[in-house]
C-alpha positions as CSV (number, residue, x, y, z in Angstrom):
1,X,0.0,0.0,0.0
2,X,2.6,2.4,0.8
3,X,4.4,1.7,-2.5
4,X,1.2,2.5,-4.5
5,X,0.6,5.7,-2.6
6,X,4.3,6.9,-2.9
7,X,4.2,5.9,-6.6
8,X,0.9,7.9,-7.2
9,X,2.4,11.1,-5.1
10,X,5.4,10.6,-8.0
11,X,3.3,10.8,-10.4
12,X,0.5,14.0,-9.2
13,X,4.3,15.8,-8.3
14,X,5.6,15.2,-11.8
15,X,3.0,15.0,-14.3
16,X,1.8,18.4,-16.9
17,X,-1.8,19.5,-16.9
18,X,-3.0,16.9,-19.5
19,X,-6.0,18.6,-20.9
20,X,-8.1,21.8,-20.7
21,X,-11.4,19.8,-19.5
22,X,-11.7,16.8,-17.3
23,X,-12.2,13.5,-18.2
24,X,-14.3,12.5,-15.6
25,X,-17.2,14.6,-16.3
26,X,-15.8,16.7,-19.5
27,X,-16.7,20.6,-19.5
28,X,-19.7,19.4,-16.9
29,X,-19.6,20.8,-13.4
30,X,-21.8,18.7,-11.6
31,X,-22.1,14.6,-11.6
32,X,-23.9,12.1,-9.8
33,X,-22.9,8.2,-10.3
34,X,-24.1,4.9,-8.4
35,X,-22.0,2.3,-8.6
36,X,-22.3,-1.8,-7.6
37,X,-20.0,-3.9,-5.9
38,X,-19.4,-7.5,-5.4
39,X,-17.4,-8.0,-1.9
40,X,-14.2,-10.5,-2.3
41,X,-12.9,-12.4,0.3
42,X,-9.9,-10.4,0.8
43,X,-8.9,-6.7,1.8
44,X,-6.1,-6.6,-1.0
45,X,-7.2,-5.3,-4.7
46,X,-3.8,-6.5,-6.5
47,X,-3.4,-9.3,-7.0
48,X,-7.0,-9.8,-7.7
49,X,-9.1,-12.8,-5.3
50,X,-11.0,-15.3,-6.0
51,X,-12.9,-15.7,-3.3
52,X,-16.5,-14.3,-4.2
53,X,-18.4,-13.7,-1.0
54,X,-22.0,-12.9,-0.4
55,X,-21.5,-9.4,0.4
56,X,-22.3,-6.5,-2.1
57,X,-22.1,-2.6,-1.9
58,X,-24.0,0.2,-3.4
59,X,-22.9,3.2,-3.3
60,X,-24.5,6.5,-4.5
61,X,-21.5,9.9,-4.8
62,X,-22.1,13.6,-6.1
63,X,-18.8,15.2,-7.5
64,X,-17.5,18.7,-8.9
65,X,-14.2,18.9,-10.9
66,X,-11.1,20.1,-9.4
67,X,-7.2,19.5,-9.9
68,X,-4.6,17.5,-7.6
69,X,-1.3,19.2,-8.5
70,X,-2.3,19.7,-12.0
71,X,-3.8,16.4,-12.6
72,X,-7.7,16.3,-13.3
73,X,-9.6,15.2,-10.6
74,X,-13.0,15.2,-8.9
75,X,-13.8,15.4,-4.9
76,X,-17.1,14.0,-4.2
77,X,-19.1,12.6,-1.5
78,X,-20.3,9.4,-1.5
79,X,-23.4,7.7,0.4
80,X,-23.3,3.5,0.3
81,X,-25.0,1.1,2.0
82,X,-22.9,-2.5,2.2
83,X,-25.4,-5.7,1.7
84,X,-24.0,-9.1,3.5
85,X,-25.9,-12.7,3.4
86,X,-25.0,-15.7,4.9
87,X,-22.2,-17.4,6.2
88,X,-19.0,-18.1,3.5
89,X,-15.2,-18.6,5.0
90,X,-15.8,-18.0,8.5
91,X,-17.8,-15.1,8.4
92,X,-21.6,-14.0,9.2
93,X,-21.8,-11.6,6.0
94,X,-25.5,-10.6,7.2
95,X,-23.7,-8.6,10.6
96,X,-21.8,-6.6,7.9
97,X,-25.2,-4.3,6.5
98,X,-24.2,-1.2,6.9
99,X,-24.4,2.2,6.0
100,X,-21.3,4.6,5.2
101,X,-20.4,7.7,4.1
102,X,-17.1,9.3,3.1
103,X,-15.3,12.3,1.2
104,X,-12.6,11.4,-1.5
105,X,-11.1,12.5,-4.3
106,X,-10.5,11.2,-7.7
107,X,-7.2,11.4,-9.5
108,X,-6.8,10.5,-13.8
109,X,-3.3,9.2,-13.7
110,X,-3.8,8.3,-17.5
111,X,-6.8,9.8,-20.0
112,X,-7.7,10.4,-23.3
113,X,-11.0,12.9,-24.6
114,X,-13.1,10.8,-23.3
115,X,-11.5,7.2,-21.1
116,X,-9.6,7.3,-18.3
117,X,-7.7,5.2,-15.3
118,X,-7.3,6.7,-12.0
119,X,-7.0,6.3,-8.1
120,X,-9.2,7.8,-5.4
121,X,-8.6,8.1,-1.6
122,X,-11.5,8.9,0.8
123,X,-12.2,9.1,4.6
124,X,-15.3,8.5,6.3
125,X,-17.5,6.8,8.6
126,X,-19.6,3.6,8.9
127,X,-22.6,3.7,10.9
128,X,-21.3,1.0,13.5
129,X,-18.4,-0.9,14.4
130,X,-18.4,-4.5,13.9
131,X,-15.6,-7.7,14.4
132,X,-14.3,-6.9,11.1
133,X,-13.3,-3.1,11.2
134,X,-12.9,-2.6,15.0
135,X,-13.8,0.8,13.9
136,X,-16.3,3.3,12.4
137,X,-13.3,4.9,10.8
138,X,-13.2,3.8,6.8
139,X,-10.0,4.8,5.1
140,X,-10.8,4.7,1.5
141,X,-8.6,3.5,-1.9
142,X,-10.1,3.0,-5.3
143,X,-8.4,2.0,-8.7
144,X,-10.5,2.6,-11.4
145,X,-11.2,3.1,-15.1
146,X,-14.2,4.8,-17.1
147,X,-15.1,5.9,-20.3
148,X,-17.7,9.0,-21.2
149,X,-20.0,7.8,-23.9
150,X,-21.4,11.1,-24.3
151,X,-21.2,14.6,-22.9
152,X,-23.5,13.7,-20.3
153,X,-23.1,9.6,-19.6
154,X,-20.2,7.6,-18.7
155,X,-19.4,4.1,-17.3
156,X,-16.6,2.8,-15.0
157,X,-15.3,-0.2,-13.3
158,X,-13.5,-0.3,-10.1
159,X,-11.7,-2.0,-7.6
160,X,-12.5,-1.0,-4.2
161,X,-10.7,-1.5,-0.7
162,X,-12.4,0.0,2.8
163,X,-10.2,-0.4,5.9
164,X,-10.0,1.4,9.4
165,X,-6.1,2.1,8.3
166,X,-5.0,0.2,11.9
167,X,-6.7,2.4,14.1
168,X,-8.4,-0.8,16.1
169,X,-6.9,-3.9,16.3
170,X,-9.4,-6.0,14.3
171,X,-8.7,-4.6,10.5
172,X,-9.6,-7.2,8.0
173,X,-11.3,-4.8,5.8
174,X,-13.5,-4.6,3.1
175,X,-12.7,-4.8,-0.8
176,X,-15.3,-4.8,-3.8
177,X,-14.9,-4.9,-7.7
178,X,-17.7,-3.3,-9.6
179,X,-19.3,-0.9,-12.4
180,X,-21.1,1.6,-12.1
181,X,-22.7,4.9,-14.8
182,X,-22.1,8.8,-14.3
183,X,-24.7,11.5,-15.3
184,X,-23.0,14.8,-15.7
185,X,-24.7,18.2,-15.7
């Protein structure tokens, strides 16, 4: 994790203002997206499990454009809801409904006109504290990829990963891969 952190900072620190309008959301100032998730039996994105569990996320996030030291980006706040069923390697997925929300921001590393690949970081809360995040505390990281069919709708996949960042002893986080659609306005 702290490799892929120090390796994005490289990047924001070095990289040229790309392109005139974002690629998230084009010349749009306003964008709303929801986004699915299907939870994986494992808190690390790369390289990617195999272990599908029955735990799913939704997650709903409003964002405006902005920069990160000349790269595009897009800070947003995001409102999810995680779904658990069940019982699948040693854990009661039902105990982990909950709702969260958090701030983060969105960074293209990479884009075109219209496609891009980038990395988000957020901070937030869930609405309790359970045996797998000894904390309400979620620490956000996204890697993602999207493409804007038109001036107003887009698409993107992710890969998601929710922890407490060690601030409670029990830390065996969350992690989803998904899709989701934008509507910018």
């Amino acid at each position: 994790m702290k490799k892929i952190a120090l390796t994005i900072l490289i990047i924001a620190c070095t990289a040229p203002a790309l392109a005139d309008t974002n690629p998230f959301m084009g010349d749009n100032q306003n964008q709303v997206a929801l986004h699915l998730g299907q939870g994986v039996n494992s808190g690390f994105l790369i390289p990617p499990p195999t272990q599908l569990v029955p735990f799913y996320m939704i997650h709903f996030q409003y964002s405006q454009p902005t920069t990160f030291f000349k790269l595009p980006a897009r800070q947003s706040i995001n409102i999810g809801q995680t779904l658990g069923f069940g019982k699948k390697y040693g854990w009661h997925w039902d105990k982990y409904t909950i709702p969260m929300i958090f701030l983060s921001e969105d960074i293209a590393l990479f884009h075109g006109d219209r496609w891009y690949f980038a990395t988000s970081i957020g901070v937030g809360l869930q609405a309790q504290q359970n045996e797998r995040l000894g904390a309400k505390l979620l620490m956000q990281f996204k890697l993602f990829g999207g493409y804007r069919i038109d001036d107003h709708w887009g698409v993107e996949v992710f890969m998601q990963h929710f922890s407490n960042a060690n601030t409670a002893p029990e830390n065996n986080s969350y992690a989803f891969y998904g899709a989701g659609f934008t509507y910018s306005f």
